[in-house]
N, C-alpha and C positions, 0 to 999 in steps of 0.2 A: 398153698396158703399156710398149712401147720408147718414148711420152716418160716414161711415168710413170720409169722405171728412169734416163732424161739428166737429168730433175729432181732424182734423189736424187742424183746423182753430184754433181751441179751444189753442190748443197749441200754435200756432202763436201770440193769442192774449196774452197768459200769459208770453211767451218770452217777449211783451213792457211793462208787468206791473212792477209798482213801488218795494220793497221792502216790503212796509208795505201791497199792494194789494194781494203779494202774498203768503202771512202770512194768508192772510183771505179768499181763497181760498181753499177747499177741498185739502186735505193731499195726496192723490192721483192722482192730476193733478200738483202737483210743480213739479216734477219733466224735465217736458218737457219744465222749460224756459228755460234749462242748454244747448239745443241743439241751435247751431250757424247755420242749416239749415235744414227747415223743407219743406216735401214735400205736397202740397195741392192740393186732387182733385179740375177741375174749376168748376165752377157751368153750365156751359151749355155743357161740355164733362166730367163727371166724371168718367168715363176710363182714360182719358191722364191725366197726370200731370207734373205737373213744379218744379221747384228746386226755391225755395224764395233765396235768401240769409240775411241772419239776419246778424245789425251789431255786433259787438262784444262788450260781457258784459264788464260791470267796474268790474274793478280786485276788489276784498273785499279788498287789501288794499288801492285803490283809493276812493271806497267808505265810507269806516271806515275811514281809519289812522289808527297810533298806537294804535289802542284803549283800555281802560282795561276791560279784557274778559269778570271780572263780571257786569261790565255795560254795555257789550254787551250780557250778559243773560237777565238784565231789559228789554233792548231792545225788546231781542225775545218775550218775556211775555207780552207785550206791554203797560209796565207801564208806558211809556214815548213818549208820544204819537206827533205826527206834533201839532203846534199852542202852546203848551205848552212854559210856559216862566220857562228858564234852567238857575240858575247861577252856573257856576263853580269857588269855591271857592279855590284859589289857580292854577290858571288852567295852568299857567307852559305855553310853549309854547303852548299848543293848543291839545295837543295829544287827549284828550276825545272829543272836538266837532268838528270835519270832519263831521261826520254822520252828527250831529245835527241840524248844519250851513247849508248843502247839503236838507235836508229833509223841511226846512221850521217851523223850530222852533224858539222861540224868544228867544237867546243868549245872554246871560252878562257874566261877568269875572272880577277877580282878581286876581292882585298878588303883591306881592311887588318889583318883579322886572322888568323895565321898558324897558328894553332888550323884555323881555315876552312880556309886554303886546303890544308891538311895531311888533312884529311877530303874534302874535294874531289877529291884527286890521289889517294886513298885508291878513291875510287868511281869513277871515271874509268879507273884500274887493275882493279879487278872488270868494268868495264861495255865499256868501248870501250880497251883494253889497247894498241892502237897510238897511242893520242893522248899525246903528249908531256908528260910534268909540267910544263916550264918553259910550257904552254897557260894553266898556272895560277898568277897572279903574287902576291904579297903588296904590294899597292901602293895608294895613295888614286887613286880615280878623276880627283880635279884634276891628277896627275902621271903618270899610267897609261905605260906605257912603248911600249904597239903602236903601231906603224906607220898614216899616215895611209889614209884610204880603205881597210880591208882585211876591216870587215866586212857580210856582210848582212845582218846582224840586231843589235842591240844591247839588251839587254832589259837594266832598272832599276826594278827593283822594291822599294817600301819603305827608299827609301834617299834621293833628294834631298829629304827633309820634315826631315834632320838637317844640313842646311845650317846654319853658324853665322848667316851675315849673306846680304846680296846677293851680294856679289864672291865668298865661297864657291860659292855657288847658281849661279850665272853660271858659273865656274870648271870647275867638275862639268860641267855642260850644253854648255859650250863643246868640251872634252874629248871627250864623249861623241859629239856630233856631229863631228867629228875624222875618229874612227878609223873613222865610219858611209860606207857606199860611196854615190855617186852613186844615189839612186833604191832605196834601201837600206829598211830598216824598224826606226822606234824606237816598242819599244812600253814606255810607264813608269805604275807603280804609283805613287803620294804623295799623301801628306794636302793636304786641303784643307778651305779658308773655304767651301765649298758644300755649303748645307743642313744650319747647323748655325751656332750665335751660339758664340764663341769670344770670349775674353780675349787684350785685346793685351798684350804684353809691351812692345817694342819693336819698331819696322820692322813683316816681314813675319814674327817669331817671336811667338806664340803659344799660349798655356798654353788644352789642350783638355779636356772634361768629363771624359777621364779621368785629366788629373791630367799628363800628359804636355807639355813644354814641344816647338815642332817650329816647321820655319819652313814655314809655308802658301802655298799660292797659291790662286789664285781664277778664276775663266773669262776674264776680260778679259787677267790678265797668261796663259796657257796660248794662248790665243787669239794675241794681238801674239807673242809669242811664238815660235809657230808658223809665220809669215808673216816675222819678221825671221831666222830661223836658213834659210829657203829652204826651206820644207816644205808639204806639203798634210796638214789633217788623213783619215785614211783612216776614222775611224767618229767619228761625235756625241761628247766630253766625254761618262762615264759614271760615275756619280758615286753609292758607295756609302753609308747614312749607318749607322752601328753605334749605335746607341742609345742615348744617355749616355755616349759614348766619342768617337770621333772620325768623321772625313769619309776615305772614301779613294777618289780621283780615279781613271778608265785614260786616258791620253793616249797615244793611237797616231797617231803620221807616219810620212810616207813622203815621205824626202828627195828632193828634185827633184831630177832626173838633169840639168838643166844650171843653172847657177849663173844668178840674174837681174840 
């Protein structure tokens, strides 16, 4: 009965653990934060028991948001860790940092649209209320204004596939890796020429089955690529195909911590 009674406590205690606590928890005890009431022999009758009532979990999409799935795969793998400084380049309303803002990460953002970043500074204030609004800039990513080396994460997502030309494309990406730290982590969302016949425009722009004009890339240029900016790719080119619509690529690096 005295383990049956350290079992149930056990469980009780992993029902208040954080997200990331119980990731690092034995694979056979997660299960039991899922339960909303847990029975616990007491310590000075463990024959009798009581009915606890636990409150009720945050939904994953209060805890998330929208999130994009493959950054919520970083997540589980735990490349992305609390204290970590995140910029989301192009960060749109806000969809990717719910978690990030909620977990105690150091948040920044851009976008060029000031709608965005006004909804952003908006959530950032309910969520993580000590992070600075000027975290979040109205700015194009070819002109971004942070500081060289300053993050360890850089996430871009759905956003270099609106590159006008090459020197655009280039431009953004140049940028990006910038403000990325030694040995840092870019993880980027964009359309691609993979696994899917697309209409050229001109160059590397585009016109896809949904009708959508975008500038694509393709495994060879993401590949040289990767090797010319000083990076290792950290998982395989992952590469979604949407049905009559478009191609969208994950391209994660992991910039080399010393220069070759």
């Amino acid at each position: 009965m005295e383990d049956h009674a350290r079992h149930q406590l056990r469980s009780l205690c992993l029902a208040k653990m954080t997200f990331r606590q119980r990731e690092e928890a034995p694979r056979q005890e997660r299960f039991f934060h899922l339960c909303c009431f847990t029975t616990v022999a007491t310590q000075n009758h463990p024959a009798q028991s009581r009915m606890i009532s636990m409150p009720p979990m945050t939904s994953l999409q209060e805890q998330f948001g929208p999130i994009d799935i493959y950054l919520f795969d970083q997540l589980q793998r735990g490349r992305i860790s609390p204290g970590m400084c995140v910029l989301d380049a192009g960060c749109g309303f806000g969809r990717n940092l719910v978690y990030l803002l909620r977990e105690g990460h150091q948040v920044f953002g851009l976008d060029e649209s000031a709608a965005a970043i006004e909804s952003v500074r908006s959530l950032a204030t309910s969520l993580a209320p000590a992070i600075p609004p000027d975290n979040f800039r109205v700015e194009p990513i070819e002109a971004m204004s942070f500081p060289d080396s300053f993050a360890d994460v850089v996430l871009c997502s759905a956003v270099l596939h609106f590159a006008r030309d090459d020197q655009h494309f280039a431009a953004m990406l140049r940028n990006i890796w910038r403000v990325l730290k030694p040995g840092g982590l870019f993880f980027c969302r964009l359309a691609s020429t993979i696994g899917m016949e697309h209409r050229r425009i001109d160059g590397r722009r585009f016109l896809s089955p949904d009708g959508v004009e975008r500038y694509l890339v393709d495994e060879a240029l993401l590949v040289r690529l990767t090797h010319d900016l000083g990076g290792q790719l950290l998982d395989p080119l992952k590469t979604t195909v949407v049905q009559n619509q478009r191609c969208m690529t994950t391209w994660i690096v992991r910039k080399n911590a010393q220069p070759r």
